[in-house]
Every structure is written in structure tokens, then in C-alpha cells.
KEFI-589708 format. One record per residue (C-alpha): residue number from 1; z, y, x. Coordinates in steps of 0.001 Angstrom, whole numbers. Example, Ala and Ser with C-alpha at 12.3 -4.5 7.8 and 13.67 -1.06 7.14 Angstrom:
! residues 2
[1,[7800,-4500,12300]]
[2,[7140,-1060,13670]]
***
This chain:
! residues 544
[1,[0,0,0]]
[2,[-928,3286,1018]]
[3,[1176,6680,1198]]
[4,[89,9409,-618]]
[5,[1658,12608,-332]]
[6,[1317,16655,42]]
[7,[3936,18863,1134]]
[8,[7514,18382,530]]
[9,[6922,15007,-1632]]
[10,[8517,11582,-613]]
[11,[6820,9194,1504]]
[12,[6955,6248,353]]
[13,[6916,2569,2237]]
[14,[4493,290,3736]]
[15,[2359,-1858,5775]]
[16,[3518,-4318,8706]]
[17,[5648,-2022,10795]]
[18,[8732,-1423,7973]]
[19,[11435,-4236,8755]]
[20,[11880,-6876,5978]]
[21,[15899,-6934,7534]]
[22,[16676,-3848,6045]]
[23,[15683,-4862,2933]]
[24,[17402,-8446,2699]]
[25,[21046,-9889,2648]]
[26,[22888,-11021,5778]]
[27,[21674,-14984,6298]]
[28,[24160,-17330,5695]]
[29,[24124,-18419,9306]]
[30,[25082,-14549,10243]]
[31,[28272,-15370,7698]]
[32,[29052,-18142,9806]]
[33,[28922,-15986,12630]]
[34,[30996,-13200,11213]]
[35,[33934,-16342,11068]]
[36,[33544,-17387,7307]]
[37,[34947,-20538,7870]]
[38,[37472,-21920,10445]]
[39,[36412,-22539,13530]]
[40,[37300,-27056,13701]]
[41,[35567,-28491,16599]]
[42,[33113,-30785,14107]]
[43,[32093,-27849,11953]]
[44,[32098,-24809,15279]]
[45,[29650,-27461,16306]]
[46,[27837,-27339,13050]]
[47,[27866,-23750,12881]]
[48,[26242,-23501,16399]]
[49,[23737,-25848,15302]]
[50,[22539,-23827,12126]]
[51,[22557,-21055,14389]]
[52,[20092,-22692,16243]]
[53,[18019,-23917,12992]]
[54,[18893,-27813,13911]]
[55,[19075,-28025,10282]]
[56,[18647,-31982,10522]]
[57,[21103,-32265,12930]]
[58,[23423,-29879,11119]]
[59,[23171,-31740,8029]]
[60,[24247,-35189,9710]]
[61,[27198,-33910,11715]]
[62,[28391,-32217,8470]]
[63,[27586,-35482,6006]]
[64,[29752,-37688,8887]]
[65,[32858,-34942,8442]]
[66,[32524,-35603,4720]]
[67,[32646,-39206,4961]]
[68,[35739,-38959,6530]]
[69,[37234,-36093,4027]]
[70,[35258,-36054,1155]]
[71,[37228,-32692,282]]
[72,[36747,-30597,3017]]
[73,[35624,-27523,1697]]
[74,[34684,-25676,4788]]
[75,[32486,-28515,5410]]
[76,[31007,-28311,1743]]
[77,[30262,-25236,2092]]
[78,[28633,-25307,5530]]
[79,[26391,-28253,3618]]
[80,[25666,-25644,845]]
[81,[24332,-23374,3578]]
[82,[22240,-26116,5217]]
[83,[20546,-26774,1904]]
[84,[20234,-22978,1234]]
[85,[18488,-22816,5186]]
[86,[16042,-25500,4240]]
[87,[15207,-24429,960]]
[88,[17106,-26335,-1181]]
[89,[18572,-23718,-3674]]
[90,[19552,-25865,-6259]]
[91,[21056,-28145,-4342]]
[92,[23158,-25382,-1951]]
[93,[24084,-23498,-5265]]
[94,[25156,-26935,-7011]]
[95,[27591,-27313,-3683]]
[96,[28983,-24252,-3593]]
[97,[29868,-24025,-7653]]
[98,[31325,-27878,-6611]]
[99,[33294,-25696,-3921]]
[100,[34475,-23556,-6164]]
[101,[35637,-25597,-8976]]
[102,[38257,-27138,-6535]]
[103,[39296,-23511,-5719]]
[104,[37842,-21121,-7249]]
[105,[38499,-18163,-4362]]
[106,[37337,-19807,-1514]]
[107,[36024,-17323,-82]]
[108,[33202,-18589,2392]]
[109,[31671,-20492,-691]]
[110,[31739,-17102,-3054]]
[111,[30320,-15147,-300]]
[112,[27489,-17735,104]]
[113,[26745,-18312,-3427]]
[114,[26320,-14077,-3370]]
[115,[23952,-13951,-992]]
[116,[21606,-16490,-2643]]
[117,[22195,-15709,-6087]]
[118,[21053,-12307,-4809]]
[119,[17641,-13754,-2806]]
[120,[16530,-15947,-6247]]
[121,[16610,-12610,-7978]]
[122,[19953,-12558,-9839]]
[123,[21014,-9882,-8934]]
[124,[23483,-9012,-11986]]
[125,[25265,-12286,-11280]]
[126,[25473,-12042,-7077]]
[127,[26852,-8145,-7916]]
[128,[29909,-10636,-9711]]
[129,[30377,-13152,-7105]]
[130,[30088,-10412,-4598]]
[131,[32920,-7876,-6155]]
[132,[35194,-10769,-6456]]
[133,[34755,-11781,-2844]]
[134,[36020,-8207,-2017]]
[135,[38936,-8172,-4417]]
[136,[40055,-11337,-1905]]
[137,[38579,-9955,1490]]
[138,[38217,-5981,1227]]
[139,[36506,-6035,4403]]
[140,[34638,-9030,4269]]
[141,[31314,-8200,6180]]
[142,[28486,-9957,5028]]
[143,[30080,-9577,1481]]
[144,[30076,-5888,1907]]
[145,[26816,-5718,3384]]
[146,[24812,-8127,1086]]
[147,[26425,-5546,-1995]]
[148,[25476,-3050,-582]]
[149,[21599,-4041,-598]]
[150,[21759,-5319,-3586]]
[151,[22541,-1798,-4866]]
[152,[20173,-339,-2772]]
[153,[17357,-2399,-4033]]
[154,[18566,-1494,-7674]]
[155,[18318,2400,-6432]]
[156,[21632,2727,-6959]]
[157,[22667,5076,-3541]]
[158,[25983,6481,-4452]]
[159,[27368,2874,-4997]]
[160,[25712,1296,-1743]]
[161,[26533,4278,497]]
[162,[30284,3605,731]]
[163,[29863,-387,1168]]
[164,[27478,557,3780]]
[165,[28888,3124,5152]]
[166,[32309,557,5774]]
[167,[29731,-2292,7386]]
[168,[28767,216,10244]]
[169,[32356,1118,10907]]
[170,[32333,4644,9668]]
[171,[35534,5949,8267]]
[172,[36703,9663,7985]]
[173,[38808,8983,11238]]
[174,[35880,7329,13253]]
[175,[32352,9091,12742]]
[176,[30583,6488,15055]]
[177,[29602,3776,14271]]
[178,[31181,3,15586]]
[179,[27629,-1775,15380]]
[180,[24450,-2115,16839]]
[181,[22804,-3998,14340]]
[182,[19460,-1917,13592]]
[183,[18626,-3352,10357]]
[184,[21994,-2470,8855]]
[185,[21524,829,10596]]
[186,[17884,1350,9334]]
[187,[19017,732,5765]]
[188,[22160,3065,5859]]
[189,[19622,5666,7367]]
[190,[17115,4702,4379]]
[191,[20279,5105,1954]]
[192,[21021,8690,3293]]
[193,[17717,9955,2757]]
[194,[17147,8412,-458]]
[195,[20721,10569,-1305]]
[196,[19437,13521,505]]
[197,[22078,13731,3148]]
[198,[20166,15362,5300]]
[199,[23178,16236,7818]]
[200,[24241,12152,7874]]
[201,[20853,11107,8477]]
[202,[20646,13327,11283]]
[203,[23672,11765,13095]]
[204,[23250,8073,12057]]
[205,[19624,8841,13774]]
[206,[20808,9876,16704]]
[207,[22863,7062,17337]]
[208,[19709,4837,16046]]
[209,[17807,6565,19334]]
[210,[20166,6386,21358]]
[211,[20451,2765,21302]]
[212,[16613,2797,23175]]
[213,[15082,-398,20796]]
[214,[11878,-1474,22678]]
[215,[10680,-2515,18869]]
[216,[7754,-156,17876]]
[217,[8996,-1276,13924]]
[218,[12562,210,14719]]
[219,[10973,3386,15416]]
[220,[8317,3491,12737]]
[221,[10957,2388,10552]]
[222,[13276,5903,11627]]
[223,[10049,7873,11367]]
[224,[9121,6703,7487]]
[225,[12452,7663,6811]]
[226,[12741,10985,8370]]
[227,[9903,11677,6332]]
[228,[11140,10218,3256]]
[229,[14175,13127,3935]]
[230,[11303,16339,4297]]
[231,[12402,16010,7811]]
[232,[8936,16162,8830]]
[233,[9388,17885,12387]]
[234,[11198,14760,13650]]
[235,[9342,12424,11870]]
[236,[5952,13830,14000]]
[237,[8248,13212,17088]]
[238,[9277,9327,16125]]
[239,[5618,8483,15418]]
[240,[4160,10506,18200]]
[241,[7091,7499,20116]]
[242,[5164,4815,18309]]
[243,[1952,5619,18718]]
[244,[2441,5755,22805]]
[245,[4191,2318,22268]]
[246,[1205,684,19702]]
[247,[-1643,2892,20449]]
[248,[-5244,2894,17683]]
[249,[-2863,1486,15216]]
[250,[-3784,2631,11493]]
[251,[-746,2990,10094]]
[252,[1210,4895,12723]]
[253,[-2052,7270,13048]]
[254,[-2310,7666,9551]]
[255,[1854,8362,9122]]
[256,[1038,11093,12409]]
[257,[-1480,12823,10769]]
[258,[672,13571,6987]]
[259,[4054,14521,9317]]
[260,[1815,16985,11234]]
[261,[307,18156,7942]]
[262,[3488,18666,6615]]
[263,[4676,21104,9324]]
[264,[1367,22987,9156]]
[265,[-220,21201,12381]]
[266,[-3641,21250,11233]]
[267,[-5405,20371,13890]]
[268,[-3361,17632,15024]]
[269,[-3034,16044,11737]]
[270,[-6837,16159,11760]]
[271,[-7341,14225,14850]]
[272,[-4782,11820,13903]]
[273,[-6314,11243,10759]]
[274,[-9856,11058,11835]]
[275,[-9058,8784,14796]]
[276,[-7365,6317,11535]]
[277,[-10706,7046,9956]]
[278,[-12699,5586,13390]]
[279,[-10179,2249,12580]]
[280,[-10451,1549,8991]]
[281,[-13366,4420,7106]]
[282,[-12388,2548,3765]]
[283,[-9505,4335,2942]]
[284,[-9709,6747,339]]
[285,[-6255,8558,1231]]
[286,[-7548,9377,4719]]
[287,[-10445,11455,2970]]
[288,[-7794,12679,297]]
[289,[-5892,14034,2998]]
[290,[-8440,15206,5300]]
[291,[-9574,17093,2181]]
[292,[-6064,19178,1787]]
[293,[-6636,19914,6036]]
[294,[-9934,21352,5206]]
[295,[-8959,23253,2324]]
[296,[-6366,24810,3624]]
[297,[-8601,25982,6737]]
[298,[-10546,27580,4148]]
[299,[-13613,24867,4489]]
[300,[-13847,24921,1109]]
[301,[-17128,22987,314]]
[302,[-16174,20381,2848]]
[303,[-12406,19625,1512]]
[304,[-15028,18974,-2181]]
[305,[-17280,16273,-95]]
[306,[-14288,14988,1509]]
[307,[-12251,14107,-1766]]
[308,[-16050,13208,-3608]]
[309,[-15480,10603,-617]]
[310,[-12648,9285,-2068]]
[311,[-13077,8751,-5471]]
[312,[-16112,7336,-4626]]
[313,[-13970,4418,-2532]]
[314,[-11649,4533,-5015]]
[315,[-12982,6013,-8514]]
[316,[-8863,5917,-10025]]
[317,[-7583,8087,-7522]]
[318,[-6012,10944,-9414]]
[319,[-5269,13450,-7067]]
[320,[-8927,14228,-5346]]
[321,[-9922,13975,-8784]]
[322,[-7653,16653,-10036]]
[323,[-8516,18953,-7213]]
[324,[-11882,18813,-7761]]
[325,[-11390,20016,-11023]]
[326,[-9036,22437,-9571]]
[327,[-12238,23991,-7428]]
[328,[-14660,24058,-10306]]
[329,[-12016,25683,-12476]]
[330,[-11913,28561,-10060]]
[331,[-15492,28927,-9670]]
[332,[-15464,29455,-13819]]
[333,[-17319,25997,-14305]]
[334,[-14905,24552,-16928]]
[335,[-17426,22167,-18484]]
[336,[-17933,20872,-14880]]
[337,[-14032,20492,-14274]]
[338,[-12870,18479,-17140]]
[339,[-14388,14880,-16574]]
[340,[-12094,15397,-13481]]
[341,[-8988,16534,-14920]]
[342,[-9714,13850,-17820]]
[343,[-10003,11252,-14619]]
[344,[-6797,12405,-13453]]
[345,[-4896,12264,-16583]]
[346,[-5874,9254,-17535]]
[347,[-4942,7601,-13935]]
[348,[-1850,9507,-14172]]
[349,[-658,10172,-17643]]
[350,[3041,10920,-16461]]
[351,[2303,13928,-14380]]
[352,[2645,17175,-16455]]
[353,[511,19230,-14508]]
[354,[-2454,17175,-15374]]
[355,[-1341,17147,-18630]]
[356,[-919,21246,-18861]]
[357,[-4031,21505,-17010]]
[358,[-6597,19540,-19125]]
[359,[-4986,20855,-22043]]
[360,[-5729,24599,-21152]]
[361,[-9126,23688,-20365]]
[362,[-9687,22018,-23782]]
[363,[-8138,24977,-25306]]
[364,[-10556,27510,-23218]]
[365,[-13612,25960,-23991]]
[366,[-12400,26003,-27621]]
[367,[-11748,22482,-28190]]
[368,[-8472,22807,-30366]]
[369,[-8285,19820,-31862]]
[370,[-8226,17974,-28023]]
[371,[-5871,20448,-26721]]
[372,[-3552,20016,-30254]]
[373,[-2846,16258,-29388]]
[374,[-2591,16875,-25814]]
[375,[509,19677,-26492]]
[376,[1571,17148,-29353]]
[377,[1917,14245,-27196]]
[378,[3711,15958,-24192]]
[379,[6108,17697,-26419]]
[380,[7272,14165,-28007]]
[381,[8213,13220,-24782]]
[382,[9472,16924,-23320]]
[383,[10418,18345,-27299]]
[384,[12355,20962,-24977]]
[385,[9649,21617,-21945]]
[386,[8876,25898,-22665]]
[387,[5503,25302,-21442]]
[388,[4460,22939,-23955]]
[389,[6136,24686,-26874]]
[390,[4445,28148,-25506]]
[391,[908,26681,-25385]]
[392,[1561,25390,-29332]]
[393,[2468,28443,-30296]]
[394,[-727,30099,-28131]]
[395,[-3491,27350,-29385]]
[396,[-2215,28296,-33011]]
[397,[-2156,31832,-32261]]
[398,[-6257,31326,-31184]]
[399,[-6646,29464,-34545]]
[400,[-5010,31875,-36451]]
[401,[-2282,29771,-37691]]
[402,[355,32547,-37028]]
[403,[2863,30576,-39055]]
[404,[3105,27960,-36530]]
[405,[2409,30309,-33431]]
[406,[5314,32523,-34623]]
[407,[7409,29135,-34931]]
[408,[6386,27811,-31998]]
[409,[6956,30976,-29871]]
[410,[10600,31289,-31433]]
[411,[11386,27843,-29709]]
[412,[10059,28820,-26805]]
[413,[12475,32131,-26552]]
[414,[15228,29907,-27116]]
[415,[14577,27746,-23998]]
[416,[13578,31381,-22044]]
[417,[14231,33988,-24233]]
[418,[13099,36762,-21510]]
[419,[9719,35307,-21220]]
[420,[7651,38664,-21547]]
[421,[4478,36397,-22403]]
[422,[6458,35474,-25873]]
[423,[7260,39063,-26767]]
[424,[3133,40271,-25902]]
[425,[1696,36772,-28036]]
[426,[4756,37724,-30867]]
[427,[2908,41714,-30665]]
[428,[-617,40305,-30517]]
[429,[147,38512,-34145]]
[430,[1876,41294,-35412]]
[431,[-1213,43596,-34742]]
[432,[-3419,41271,-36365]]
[433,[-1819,40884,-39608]]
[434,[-1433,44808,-39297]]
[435,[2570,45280,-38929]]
[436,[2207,48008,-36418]]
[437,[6024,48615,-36035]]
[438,[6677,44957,-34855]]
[439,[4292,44722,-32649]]
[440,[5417,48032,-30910]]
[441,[8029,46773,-30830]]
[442,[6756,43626,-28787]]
[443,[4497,45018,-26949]]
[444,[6923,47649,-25301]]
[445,[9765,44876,-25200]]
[446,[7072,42812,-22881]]
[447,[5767,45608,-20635]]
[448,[9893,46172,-19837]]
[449,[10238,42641,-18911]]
[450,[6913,42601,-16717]]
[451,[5285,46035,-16160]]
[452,[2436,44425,-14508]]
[453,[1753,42212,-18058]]
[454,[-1843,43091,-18794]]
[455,[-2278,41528,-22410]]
[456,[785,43517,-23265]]
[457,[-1278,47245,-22082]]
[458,[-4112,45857,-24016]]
[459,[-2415,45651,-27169]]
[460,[21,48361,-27288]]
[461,[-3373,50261,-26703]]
[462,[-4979,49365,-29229]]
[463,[-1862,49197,-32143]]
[464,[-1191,53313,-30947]]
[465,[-5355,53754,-31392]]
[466,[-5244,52087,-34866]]
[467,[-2823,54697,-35214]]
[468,[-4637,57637,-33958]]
[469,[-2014,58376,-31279]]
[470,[-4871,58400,-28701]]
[471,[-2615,60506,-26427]]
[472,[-339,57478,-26132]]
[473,[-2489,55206,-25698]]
[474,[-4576,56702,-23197]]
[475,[-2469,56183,-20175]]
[476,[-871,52732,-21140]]
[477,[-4961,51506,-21375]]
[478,[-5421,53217,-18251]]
[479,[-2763,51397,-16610]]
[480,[-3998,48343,-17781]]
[481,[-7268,48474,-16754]]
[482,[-6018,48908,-13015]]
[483,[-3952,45975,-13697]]
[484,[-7198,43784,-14899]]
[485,[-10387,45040,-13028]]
[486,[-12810,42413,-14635]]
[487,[-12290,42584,-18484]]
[488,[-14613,44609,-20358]]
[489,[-12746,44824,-23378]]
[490,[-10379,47827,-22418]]
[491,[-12977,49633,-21179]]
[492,[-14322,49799,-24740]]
[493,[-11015,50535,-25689]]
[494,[-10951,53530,-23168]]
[495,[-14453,54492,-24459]]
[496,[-13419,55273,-27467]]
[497,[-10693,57280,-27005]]
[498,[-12502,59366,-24103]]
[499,[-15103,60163,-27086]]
[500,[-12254,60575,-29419]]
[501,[-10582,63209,-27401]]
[502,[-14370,64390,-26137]]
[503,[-14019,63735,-22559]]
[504,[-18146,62784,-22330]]
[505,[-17892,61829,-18986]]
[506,[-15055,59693,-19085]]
[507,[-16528,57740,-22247]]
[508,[-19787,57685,-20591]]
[509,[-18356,55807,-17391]]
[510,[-15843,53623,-19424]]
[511,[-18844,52344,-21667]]
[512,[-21425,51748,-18339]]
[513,[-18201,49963,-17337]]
[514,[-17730,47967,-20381]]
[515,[-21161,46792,-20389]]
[516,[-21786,45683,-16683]]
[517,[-18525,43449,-17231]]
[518,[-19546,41989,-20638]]
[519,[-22926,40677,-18958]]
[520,[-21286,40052,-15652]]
[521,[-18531,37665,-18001]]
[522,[-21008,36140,-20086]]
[523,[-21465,32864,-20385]]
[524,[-18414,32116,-17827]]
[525,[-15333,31963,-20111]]
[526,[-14769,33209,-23376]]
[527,[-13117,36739,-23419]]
[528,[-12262,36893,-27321]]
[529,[-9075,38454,-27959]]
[530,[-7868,35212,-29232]]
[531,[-7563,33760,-25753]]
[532,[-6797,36535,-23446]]
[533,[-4208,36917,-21408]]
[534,[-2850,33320,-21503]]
[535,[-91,33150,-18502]]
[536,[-666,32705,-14911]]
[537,[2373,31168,-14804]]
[538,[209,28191,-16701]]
[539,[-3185,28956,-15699]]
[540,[-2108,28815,-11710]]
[541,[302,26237,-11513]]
[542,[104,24622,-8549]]
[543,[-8,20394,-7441]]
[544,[3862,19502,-6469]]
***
């Protein structure tokens, strides 16, 4: 599995280099070695023997012992961890319930029962065994340890971080830690920056380093993880380690280039990337990402062929397929951009952006009905989200259902009631069904809030020129018109009140004004009054 990811998101796992330890429970054969069960000279011989994976041998010595004392339960159990060594789970589990029906808190059998009730998957039941075994032995090691994963592979952090936390040694009076066991290391490392403790995982990495592991998948391991904590800086370092150690290896290049990109190293994370490219070309991340390098250079039509490149290796890839609707929305090609945001919502349903995004463009093109079931559907799963509830209340506002705008809007100022884009879409209704003092009202209330709010100027404009109070208006239309430079409307509006109060020049310039923008707009995006102005904060929202 690949990584995708931009700036400040999570890494995620993969490929050969991360180490399967840190993600498993301590082998029985390690329990043995951590002193589960008395050291008698028969079964310390045993124990060395499993140690050594003389499982045959193991299982004689132990099956002699129990000919002799049938009862033995330190020899039972070291059976029940042959079995469990050889892969016979049913039969090691049988032995160690046997075990524990004679005495039900031995704890070398519970411990062992744990650990593979936790490898076949049942995870609810080992959490049981497990618990108990540490209500008898508070410190027992594997027992703590084996928890501990457990919990991590559930992704519950708070409750593994203590348990590991107590394997390494680390206590509020020692802040070393007592072990050198990397994979228990690794996954308290992993647990940290899954909990963003960004000031533990630096420490418990320094001690990782400082232990000098000749194993490239110790470091690669530190580096994913760094990563996985936004500590990209570091992260370039680790992998910059690995790559000297496993040189034109995909992975580590690939990992180089997205902790460089991260830290704005453009450059570097292009080589890095492209040199993964000269290794394996069929991977449509490395295009993906070499497409967010280019961009960001400014290399604008090349970032476009890059990520064509990778939906065309991988047509469900949602993310080049969203920006490439991003850069045809931009250049004013709407109909162009939606098969791509489509693409990418359907790919990715659970991403709201998408969502927000495809739904704008349905409403801008005038495709209500689309856009209505896109804002439907989001806001049964987000009934509180402003943005959905505001783009309800603005699609009915376009269709002239101001009932349900007006309802819709009112939600929306609960959630953030001094939005100034509620107040100007509240005016804009009240102006159209011809309430003048309302939407005053509005209109002002929203230029307060954001004096910069251009739909707001446009409005108020035009409710104080229904009203003949050209004098008014004048300078708030002026105003507005320096704060949009391309919409033609307002210069009609100014038109008509530089005629009304017979400034000829003025009117003529405003109306060779108005129409050079009304052919330069035409046929790019509608410009109705209906659908001005709708948010930036919406329109411009940018990819996480």
C-alpha cells in the first residue's frame, strides 16, 4: 500500500521495511525468557530448547516430565507453548484451559493463553485473560506488553500508553528507559505519535538513535513515524540514514521525497521522487505528488499532465482527480471540471470538501436539483456543519424559495451567528420581496462585520437607489466596485445614478465599463444576481 499525503496530513504505513515486531505480542518463548515458569533443571532445559525452536525435542523432554508427574503444571504449560510454536492452537489453548482448571491463576498459563487468544484474533477475550494476569502480577512483562498491543491495534492510545510506557521502564522517577528492545521501543514511539506527544516522541527517539541499530527497517521504521507526528524535518534526516544504508530502494526514495515536500524542499523532493519514478514508473502517487512539486513551482500545465498521469494508472484516484477540477475551475471551465470533482466524490464520498465543491459547481452551472441532494445528503450526516446549512439556504435563495433560504440561513446564524455572508443573503431577500427597512438593516449589519463584503455594497446600493437616495448610495457603490473590479453589474448601477445626478462623464465611463465586462463575462459563469457573491470562504476552500 502506498502513502498518500500533502502537507501536515498523517503518513500512513507500508511496504517491507515497517517491522511486523512492533505490531505483534511477545512470543511465548520470550515469556519463558522473561522467567514465567520456574527454572527445574528438566523444564530450564526445555525452555532452552524452545528457545532454540527444537520443538521436537522440546516436546519429548516435556512429555517424559509428565509421565513422571502427570500434574506438573509448569510442564503443562511449557507443552501448551510447544503446541502454540508448532501451530497447534487448539491443542496449546485446550492445555492451557486444562492448566487452568486445576488452578485457575496460574499465572504462566493465563499469560500464554493471552498472547494467543490475542494472535487468533480474539482480542476481546485475550484483553480478559490479560487484565487478570495483572491483577496477580502488576508487573508481569510480556502480560503488560502483549496488552498493550492489543490496545494499540484497537487504536486505543491512551490505554496502551501507560502499559507501554511501564514495559520500557519509564516511571515519573526514571525518564530512561531500562530496555533495548527496538520493537517495543518502535511501538511506544508509534503510540506517542499516534497521541501527538510530540515532546515524548522526541526523547524516546533519541534514545532509539542512540542505540546505533545497523537494521535499515529500525530506521525506516523511526522515520514513518516521525512523519506520522508532522515532524517532517527529522523524518527527511532518518530516511536521508536509510537511503545511504539501502540505496535505489522505492520505498525509502519515495518516503524522502513527501518529508522533503513537506518542509518545502522542492527540489530535493523532486529528485527523490523522480529517481523512485526511474525504479517503479507505475505508480500513480509518484505522479500525484510530483504534480503538487510542480504546482507549487508555478508549472502549472505540467503539475495537469503529471496528475492526467495518474489517473490514467489509476482512474479511482481521487485526489489528482479533484485537482484537476480544481485547475479548470479557476480557469472558469466549470463544465470541464465536474466529471473530475464527480470522479473524486464518488472515490471519496467521506471527504467534505469534495462534497462542498461539486455541490457549488452544480449549483453555478444552475443544476439545483443535483446540488439540492448533494447539501441534503451531507447535512443528514453533518445536520450541524454551517457550511452545508448556508449553501441550503443560498441554493433556495437562487430558486427563489425565500421561505426555506430565510430558514436555512437562521440555522446557520445559530452555529455562527456573526457570519456577515448570512446578514448580506438575509438583505438580498429582503430587497427582493421589497422590505427596504430589513434589508438596510442587513446590508449595513454585514458591511460592519466585513467592510470588504462586496455583495453587501451591491445591495445596500441598490435598496438606497430604489429609494432615490442616490447621494447614499453613490459612495457605498463606489466602494464596492473597487472591492470587485470584474463585475459589470455595479457599474450599471453607478451608471445610473451618474445620469441621475447628471454627471455625463461619469455615466458615460461607468456604462463603457459595464459593457466591456458583460462581454468580457459572457459565457464564463453566470453573473445573475441570484448567484453573486456566494462566499470565498466556500468557493476557495482549500485540499487539507
Amino acid at each position: 500500500m502506498f502513502i498518500r499525503f500533502s502537507k501536515n496530513q498523517q503518513l500512513l504505513s507500508i511496504c517491507i521495511f515497517i517491522l511486523l515486531a512492533a505490531q505483534c505480542v511477545y512470543s511465548q518463548t520470550k515469556a519463558a525468557r522473561g522467567k514465567l515458569i520456574p527454572a527445574q533443571t528438566k523444564q530450564s532445559e526445555a525452555v532452552k530448547l524452545i528457545q532454540d525452536k527444537q520443538f521436537d525435542q522440546a516436546e519429548s523432554l516435556l512429555r517424559q516430565t509428565l509421565e513422571k508427574s502427570p500434574s506438573d503444571l509448569n510442564a503443562r504449560t511449557l507443552l501448551g507453548v510447544v503446541f502454540d510454536q508448532t501451530n497447534r492452537s487448539a491443542e496449546a489453548e485446550s492445555e492451557f484451559l486444562d492448566v487452568l482448571r486445576d488452578n485457575p491463576k496460574f499465572v504462566a498459563a493465563l499469560a500464554n493463553l493471552g498472547a494467543l487468544l490475542s494472535r487468533t484474533n480474539r482480542q476481546a477475550e485475550a484483553i480478559k485473560i490479560l487484565e487478570q494476569v495483572l491483577l496477580l502480577q502488576p508487573n508481569h512483562p510480556s502480560a503488560v506488553f502483549n496488552l498493550a498491543a492489543i490496545y494499540s491495534e484497537r487504536r486505543e492510545f491512551k490505554k496502551a500508553l501507560p502499559l507501554l510506557e511501564k514495559s520500557v521502564g519509564l516511571t515519573p522517577a526514571n525518564k530512561t528507559p531500562n530496555t533495548n528492545d527496538l520493537s517495543l521501543l518502535l511501538t511506544l514511539a508509534k503510540t506517542y505519535a499516534a497521541e501527538n506527544k510530540v515532546k515524548e516522541l522526541g526523547k524516546i527517539s533519541d534514545y532509539i538513535e542512540k542505540l546505533n541499530s545497523e537494521d535499515a527497517r529500525v530506521w525506516f521504521t523511526l522515520g514513518l513515524t516521525l512523519a506520522q507526528a508532522n515532524q517532517y524535518e527529522r523524518a527527511s534526516r532518518i530516511f536521508e540514514q536509510v537511503n545511504k544504508m539501502r540505496p535505489d530502494t522505492f520505498e525509502v526514495l519515495y518516503n524522502l521525497g513527501v518529508a522533503y515536500y513537506n518542509i518545502n524542499k522542492l527540489n530535493e523532493a523532486k529528485t527523490a521522487l523522480q529517481q523512485a519514478v526511474n525504479l517503479d514508473a507505475a505508480k500513480p502517487e509518484l505522479f500525484y505528488r510530483l504534480g503538487l512539486i510542480a504546482a507549487d513551482q508555478n508549472e502549472t500545465e505540467n503539475a495537469v499532465g503529471l496528475w492526467f498521469k495518474a489517473i490514467e494508472l489509476n482512474p479511482n484516484f481521487a485526489e489528482p482527480n479533484f485537482l484537476i477540477g480544481e485547475e479548470l475551475r479557476k480557469r472558469k471551465n466549470l463544465k470541464s471540471a465536474l466529471p473530475f470533482y464527480e470522479k473524486a466524490v464518488a472515490v471519496a464520498p467521506e471527504n467534505v470538501l469534495y462534497q462542498i465543491r461539486v455541490g457549488v459547481t452544480y449549483f453555478r452551472l444552475q443544476r439545483y436539483e443535483n446540488a439540492q441532494t448533494v447539501f441534503d445528503n451531507e447535512l443528514k450526516k453533518y445536520p450541524n456543519d454551517f457550511r452545508f446549512n448556508f449553501l441550503k439556504g443560498y441554493l433556495a435563495r437562487a430558486q427563489g424559495l425565500y421561505d426555506v433560504a430565510i430558514a436555512a440561513f437562521e440555522k446557520a446564524a445559530k452555529i455562527s451567528p456573526s457570519n456577515p455572508d448570512i446578514f448580506a443573503s438575509l438583505g438580498f431577500i429582503a430587497f427582493q420581496r421589497g422590505e427596504n427597512l430589513i434589508a438596510e438593516k442587513n446590508l449595513r449589519k454585514a458591511i460592519q462585520l466585513d467592510p470588504k463584503n462586496f455583495p453587501a455594497h451591491y445591495d445596500l446600493g441598490r435598496v438606497l437607489v430604489r429609494q432615490n437616495r442616490f447621494a447614499e448610495a453613490l459612495p457605498i457603490l463606489e466602494r464596492g466596485a473597487t472591492l470587485n473590479k470584474t463585475d459589470p453589474s455595479i457599474r450599471y448601477q453607478l451608471f445610473q445614478i451618474y445620469s441621475r445626478l447628471k454627471q455625463k462623464d461619469k455615466a458615460d465611463a461607468a456604462f463603457a465599463e459595464f459593457k466591456r465586462l458583460e462581454k468580457e463575462v459572457n459565457g464564463r459563469e453566470p453573473a445573475n444576481d441570484d448567484q453573486r457573491g456566494l462566499p470565498s470562504a466556500l468557493e476557495n476552500t482549500k485540499p487539507d
